[in-house]
C-alpha positions, 0 to 999 in steps of 0.5 A: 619147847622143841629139844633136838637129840643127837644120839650115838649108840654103840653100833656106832650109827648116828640118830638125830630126833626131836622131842617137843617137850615142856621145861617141867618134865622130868628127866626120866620121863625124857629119858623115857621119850628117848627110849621109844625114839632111839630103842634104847633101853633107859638103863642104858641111856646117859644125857648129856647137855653142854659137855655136863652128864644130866644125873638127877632124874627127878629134876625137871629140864628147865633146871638144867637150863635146857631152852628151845632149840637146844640140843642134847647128846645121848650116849648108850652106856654099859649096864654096871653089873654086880661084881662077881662072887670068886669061883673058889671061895677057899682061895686066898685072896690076892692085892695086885694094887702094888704090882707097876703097869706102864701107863697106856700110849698118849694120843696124838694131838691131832686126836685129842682136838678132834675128840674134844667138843667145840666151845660154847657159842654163848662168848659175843666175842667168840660169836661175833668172830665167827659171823665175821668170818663166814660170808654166808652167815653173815648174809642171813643175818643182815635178811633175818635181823638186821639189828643184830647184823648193824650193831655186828658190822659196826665193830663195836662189841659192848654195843653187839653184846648188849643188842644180843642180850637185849634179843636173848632176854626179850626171846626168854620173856616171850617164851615164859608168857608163852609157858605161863598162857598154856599151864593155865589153861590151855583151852583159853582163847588168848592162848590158843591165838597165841599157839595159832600165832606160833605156829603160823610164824613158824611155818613162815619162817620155815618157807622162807628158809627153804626159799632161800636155801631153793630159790635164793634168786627169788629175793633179788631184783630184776630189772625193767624191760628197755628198748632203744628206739627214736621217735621222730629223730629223736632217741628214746629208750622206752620202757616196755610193758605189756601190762599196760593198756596204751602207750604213753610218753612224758610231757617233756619227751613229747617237747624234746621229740618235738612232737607236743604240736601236734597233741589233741587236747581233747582226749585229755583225762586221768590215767589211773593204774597204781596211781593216777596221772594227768592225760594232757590229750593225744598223739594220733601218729607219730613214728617210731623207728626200732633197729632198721623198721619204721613203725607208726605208734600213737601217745597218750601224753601225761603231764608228770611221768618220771618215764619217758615213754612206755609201750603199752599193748595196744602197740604190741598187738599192733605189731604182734611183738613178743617178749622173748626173755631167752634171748633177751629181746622183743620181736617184732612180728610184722616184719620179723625185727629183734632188738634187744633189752637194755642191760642196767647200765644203760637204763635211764637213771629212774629204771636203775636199781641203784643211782651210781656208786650208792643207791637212793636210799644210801645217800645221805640227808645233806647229799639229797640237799645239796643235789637239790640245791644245784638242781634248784640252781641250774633250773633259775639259770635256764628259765632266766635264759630263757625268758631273755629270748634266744639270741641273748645267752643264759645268765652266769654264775656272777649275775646270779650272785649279784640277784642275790646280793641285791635280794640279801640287801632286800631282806636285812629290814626283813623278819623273815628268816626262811627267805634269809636262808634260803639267800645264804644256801644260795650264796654258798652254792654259788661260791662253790660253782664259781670262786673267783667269779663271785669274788669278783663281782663281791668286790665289784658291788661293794665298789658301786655301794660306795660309790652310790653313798658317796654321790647321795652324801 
């Protein structure tokens, strides 16, 4: 176990040292180790370990509950010397014991606070108050153990103490198995992975904690390099990329730009880079227009591409762009145009880091749901628009409504409960969208049922 020394000698300069030592060890062979680090003599040399002066020279340090990471104080104290033999042995002896000498001047408050150590961290209370208060560590917590900084931040102290005591029993045990493997037999191959294993973890954590303290901005995201452009009237922001070999655009930006008439269908194939994605064919030409410049670009146009368009190398070298992260802008070499890179609120909602007030992996189960579900709905209400002709306006809330009631009435002889729930969320939906819509046409309905029984009676 790695045990750090914080030494104070009387000359009043401070030495901190770290002595890798095992919970068996004696404490005067400790004392000993101190002796060569501090040059003090052991006579001399007083450890002291949670404010309790360690007496007992032949107990081991695991007795004292010492562990790794733990730090002791040494203090340099005078040697006791043998009191001294009296100049005049045939002079009588005086008692001064009796005489009354007034008591030494108290020390300020102030003093006495400051002299006095900090108490104990080992309170989950006390702990728990102290990360809350301080930002900074509390930050470190959430990156290095987030299931101490979640039961922290819910407020709960049994549950924080029970999840810091479960972590503190699990370190322990680990740390015996660790002991247990070496003072069996050091040369064992399990053992020597396991001290393989320690060491490279601790370099690992080593690194990140310089990382963090040198490069904190190396743990944060970065956003995307956008453009503005448009492309055949159309704007566009396009994502650009110069690790990517050619310049791609989606299907559905191909039909908004209106440019899917002229796509040859005879360069279709897979483009495979970190997935693979569908070539539905080519745009030989086409133009795209960056700030006041008219630039002529070709596409590949893949069938299921969540971006809407990325200009890949082939355009860059074709225009000798260059990325000037300085400035924040892309020049266009060819005719001497700057434009610049989209800040993260412009973006398009795929590029963004976080999707509104909360990011994708915040939102909750049933907000994914109901998202869906109204997507779900507004996608049935255009393809029904559509399939009516363009002269022939989309179907409203209150037909869609009465498709349901008529698929509901469909399906009560049925066993199929999938088809029955999915009729309900629909139902709800609808009547969250438009009220008094869908109670209107509830009532009409039930009018025409009534009157369709009573004609068939």
């Amino acid at each position: 176990m790695l045990v750090t020394v914080f030494c104070c000698p009387n000359d009043h300069s401070e030495i901190t040292f770290a002595l890798d030592v095992s919970p068996e060890l004696e404490l005067r062979d400790f004392v000993a180790l101190c002796e060569l680090e501090s040059g003090i003599p052991a006579g001399e040399i007083q450890i002291t370990y949670a404010e309790q002066p360690l007496k007992d020279l032949t107990c081991a340090l695991g007795t004292y509950g010492l562990k790794d990471g733990d730090v002791v104080v040494l203090r340099q104290v005078e040697r006791r010397q043998p009191p001294a033999q009296p100049v005049f042995p045939g002079l009588p002896r005086i008692d001064f014991s009796s005489i009354a000498c007034p008591p030494p001047p108290a020390a300020p408050p102030s003093l006495l606070g400051s002299t006095s150590s900090p108490p104990g961290l080992d309170d989950p209370a006390l702990l728990q108050q102290m990360l809350l208060a301080n930002p900074h560590e509390l930050s470190l917590l959430k990156e290095r153990n987030p299931p101490l900084a979640e039961a922290l931040l819910s407020g709960d102290l049994e549950r924080f103490t029970k999840v810091l005591l479960e972590q503190q029993q699990d370190r322990a045990r680990r740390e015996q198995e660790r002991i247990r493997l070496l003072t069996a037999d050091p040369f064992d191959m399990e053992a020597q992975a396991k001290i393989e294993e320690d060491i490279r973890q601790h370099n690992v954590e080593e690194n990140m904690t310089i990382a963090m303290e040198e490069a904190p901005e190396s743990f944060g995201q970065v956003v995307m390099l956008y453009i503005d452009c448009i492309v055949n009237g159309y704007h566009v922001k396009a994502f650009v990329d110069s690790g990517a070999q050619m310049t791609i655009m989606s299907q559905a930006c191909a039909k908004r730009c209106n440019i899917m008439r002229l796509v040859d269908r005879r360069w279709a194939g897979i483009a495979k880079g970190v997935g693979t994605q569908k070539i539905i064919g080519r745009v030989h030409l086409a133009q795209v227009q960056i700030e006041g410049d008219f630039l002529p670009c070709s596409f590949s146009i893949l069938e299921d591409q969540p971006m809407d368009m990325l200009l890949g190398l082939d355009m860059l070298k074709r225009h000798q762009c260059s990325i000037d992260l300085k400035k924040n802008t892309l020049l266009i070499g060819t005719t001497g145009t700057e434009t610049r890179f989209l800040p993260e609120a412009e973006l398009p909602e795929c590029a963004r880091l976080a999707y509104g007030p909360e990011g994708p992996e915040d939102a909750q189960p049933d907000e994914i749901a109901d998202r869906e579900l109204a997507e779900a709905l507004q996608r049935s209400v255009q393809e029904s628009g559509k399939e009516r002709g363009l002269g022939e306006r989309a179907m409203g809330i209150p037909q869609l409504f009465v498709c349901i009631l008529k698929q509901w009435t469909f399906l009560q002889h049925s066993r199929d409960m999938t088809q029955k729930h999915f009729c309900m969320g629909l139902f709800l939906a609808a009547l969250l969208l438009s009220p008094v819509s869908v109670l209107i046409c509830l009532l009409s309905h039930m009018i025409t049922d009534f009157i369709t029984s009573a004609n068939e009676k």
